[in-house]
C-alpha positions as CSV (number, residue, x, y, z in Angstrom):
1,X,0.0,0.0,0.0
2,X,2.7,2.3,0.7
3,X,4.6,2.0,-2.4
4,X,1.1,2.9,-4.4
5,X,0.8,5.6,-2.2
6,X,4.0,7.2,-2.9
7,X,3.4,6.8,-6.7
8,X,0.8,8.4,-6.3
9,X,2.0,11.1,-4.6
10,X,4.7,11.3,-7.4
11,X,1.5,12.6,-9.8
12,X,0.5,14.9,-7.7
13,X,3.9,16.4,-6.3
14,X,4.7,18.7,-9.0
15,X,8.5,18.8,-9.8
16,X,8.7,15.6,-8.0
17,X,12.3,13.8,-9.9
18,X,12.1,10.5,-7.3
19,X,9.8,9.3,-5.0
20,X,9.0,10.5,-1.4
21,X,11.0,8.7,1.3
22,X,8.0,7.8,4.3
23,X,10.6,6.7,6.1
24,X,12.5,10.2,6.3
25,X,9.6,11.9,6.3
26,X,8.9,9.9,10.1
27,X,12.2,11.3,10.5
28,X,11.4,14.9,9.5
29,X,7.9,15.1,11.6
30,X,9.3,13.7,14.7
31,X,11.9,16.3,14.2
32,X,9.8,19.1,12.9
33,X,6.2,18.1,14.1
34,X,6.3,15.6,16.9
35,X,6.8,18.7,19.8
36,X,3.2,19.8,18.8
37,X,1.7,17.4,17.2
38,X,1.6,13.6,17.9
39,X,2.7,11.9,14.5
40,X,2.4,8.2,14.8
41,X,-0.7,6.4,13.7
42,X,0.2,4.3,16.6
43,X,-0.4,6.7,19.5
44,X,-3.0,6.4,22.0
45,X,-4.6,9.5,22.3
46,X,-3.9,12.7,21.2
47,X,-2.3,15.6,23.1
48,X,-4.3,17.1,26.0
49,X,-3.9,20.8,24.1
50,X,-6.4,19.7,20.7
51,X,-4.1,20.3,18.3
52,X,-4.4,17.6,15.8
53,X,-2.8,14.5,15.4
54,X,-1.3,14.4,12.5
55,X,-3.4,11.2,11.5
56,X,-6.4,13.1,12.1
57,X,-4.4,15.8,9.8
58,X,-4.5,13.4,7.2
59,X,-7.6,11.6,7.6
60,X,-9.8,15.5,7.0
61,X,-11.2,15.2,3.5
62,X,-9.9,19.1,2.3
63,X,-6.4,17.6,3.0
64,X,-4.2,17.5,0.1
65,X,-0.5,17.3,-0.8
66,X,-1.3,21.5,-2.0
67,X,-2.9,22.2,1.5
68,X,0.1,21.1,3.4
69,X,2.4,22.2,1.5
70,X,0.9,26.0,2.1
71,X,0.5,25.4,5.6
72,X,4.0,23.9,5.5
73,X,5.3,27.5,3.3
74,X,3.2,30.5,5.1
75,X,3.1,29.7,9.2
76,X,0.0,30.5,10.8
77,X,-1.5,30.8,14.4
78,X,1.1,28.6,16.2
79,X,2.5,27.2,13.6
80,X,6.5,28.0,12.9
81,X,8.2,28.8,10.0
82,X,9.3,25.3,9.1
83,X,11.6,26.6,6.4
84,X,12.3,23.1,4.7
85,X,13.5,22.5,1.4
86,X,11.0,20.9,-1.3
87,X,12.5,17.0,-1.3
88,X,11.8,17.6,2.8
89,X,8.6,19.2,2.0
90,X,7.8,16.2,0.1
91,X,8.8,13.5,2.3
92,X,6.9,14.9,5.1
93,X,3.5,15.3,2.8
94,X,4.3,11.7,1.8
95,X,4.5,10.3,5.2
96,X,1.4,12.4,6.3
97,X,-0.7,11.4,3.6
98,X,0.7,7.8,4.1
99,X,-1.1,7.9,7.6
100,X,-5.1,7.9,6.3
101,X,-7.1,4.9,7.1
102,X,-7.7,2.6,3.7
């Protein structure tokens, strides 16, 4: 399932020369995400402050490799300036994406 995902993801990543890497983009959310949001699918609950998991991130229907890469490029609220290159941006948008429910 994953490898069709990140084919897919290749069509839809525009300027996208190789596929995604889920496993660095793990990598890049525990890093970049995981002090505000919880980013395994695996977690048990969510964090006590609401802000979204990032499976529940992934699982909203408007959410699209385009939406997070604009939340990803133009911080809002809470959110920091991330400031990652594209092959980053798209490794994290893979492993996001990877985390919807079939």
């Amino acid at each position: 399932m994953r490898r069709w995902i990140v084919l897919l993801l290749l069509l839809l990543l525009p300027g996208t020369a190789e596929a995604a890497d889920l496993d660095r983009g793990r990598e890049l959310a525990v890093r970049w995400c995981g002090n505000c949001h919880v980013v395994d699918r695996t977690a048990p609950a969510g964090r006590a402050d609401g802000l979204p998991t990032l499976p529940a991130i992934a699982a909203k229907p408007q959410t699209a490799a385009a939406s997070l890469r604009g939340i990803m490029s133009a911080p809002h609220g809470r959110m920091p300036d991330l400031s990652i290159g594209a092959k980053d941006q798209d490794d994290l948008i893979a492993y996001i994406l990877s985390l919807r429910s079939n």
